[in-house]
Phi, psi and omega in degrees: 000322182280354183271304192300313182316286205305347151294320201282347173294292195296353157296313182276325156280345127349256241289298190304302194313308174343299193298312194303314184307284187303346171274340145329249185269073155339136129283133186254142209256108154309094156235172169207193194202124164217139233250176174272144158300319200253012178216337210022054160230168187347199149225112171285157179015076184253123178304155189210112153254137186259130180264347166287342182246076143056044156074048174301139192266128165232195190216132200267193180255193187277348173268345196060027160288183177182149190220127172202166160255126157209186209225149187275139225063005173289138180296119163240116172291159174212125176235148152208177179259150195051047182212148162325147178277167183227138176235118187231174171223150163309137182283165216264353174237133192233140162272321148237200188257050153213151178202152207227111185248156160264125175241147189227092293200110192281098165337147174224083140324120168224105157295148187237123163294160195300144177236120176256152190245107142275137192277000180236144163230039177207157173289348189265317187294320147321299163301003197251312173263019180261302189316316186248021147257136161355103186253119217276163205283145184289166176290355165294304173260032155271297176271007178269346183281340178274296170308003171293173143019229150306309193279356166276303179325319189294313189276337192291319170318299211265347181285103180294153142318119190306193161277305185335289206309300179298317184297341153252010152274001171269334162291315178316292187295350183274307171333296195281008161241015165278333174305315187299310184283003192261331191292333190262115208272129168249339198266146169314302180330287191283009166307078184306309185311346177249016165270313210277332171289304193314302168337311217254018182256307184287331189280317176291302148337251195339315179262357153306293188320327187256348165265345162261001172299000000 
């Protein structure tokens, strides 16, 4: 009997202190939006911490909306990465049990020192591959080697022929062969070569003609 009296004064007194706490210190349903200070646009999924309520954590969404219960006057941190931490606190008089913040949020420029790339990464493996490489041919013997020979014989082979190209063996064969239709005697007459047979026709006749006599 003496154990139960002494839980139950101590549920009740609980219970007042509780009451007391709570008339004390209301509750409020804590939202905001947070947003860049220099764009105004959102913040995505930014920690909202309460550091008076023993650091409880929330988290805003992909809109930088956010939602909680808290009490008025609790300190709430907002962290992201690549922004300033922000530390604001609730104002400690609210006109009603709900309050609505704009929160607004600093860009964190972080310069990176310069990072340089050696394609070696000891000085003896640099000398070890400067010693065995291939040191390539000058433009002297580059173009006397594309101009050799053989290598004109090769591209003439193996190389199709241009629009250029054709188009002046086709003016070639068209010359030459109107010289040629111009060369051909169509009338006898004008023919030396068939007066020199006719001579030699006349000639032959003639010295049959003085052996049969």
């Amino acid at each position: 009997m003496k154990y139960a009296l002494t839980i139950m004064l101590f549920l009740l007194g609980s219970s007042v202190f509780a009451q007391q706490i709570t008339k004390e210190k209301p509750l409020i349903q804590f939202t905001g939006i947070i947003t860049d200070v220099d764009s105004n646009t959102v913040v995505p999924y930014v920690t909202v911490t309460n550091l008076t309520n023993k650091g409880q954590r929330y988290a805003a969404n992909y809109k930088g909306y956010f939602s909680f219960i808290a009490h008025p006057g609790d300190t709430i941190l907002y962290t992201a990465i690549g922004y300033r931490d922000l530390l604001l606190a609730i104002p400690t008089q609210t006109a009603d049990s709900k309050y609505t913040a704009m929160i607004k949020m600093k860009a964190e420029i972080v310069n990176l020192p310069t990072v340089r790339v050696y394609p070696w990464a000891t000085v003896e493996d640099f000398t070890r591959d400067f010693m065995s490489m291939k040191i390539a041919d000058d433009d002297y013997v580059i173009a006397a080697r594309n101009l050799s020979a053989e290598s004109l014989t090769g591209l003439i082979q193996s190389l199709p022929r241009d629009g250029g190209e054709i188009q002046g063996i086709n003016y070639r064969l068209n010359h030459d062969r109107a010289l040629n239709k111009n060369m051909v005697q169509t009338n006898p007459l004008l023919n030396p070569f068939a007066w020199g047979k006719l001579m030699q026709s006349i000639f032959k006749g003639d010295k049959i003609r003085s052996e049969s006599n």
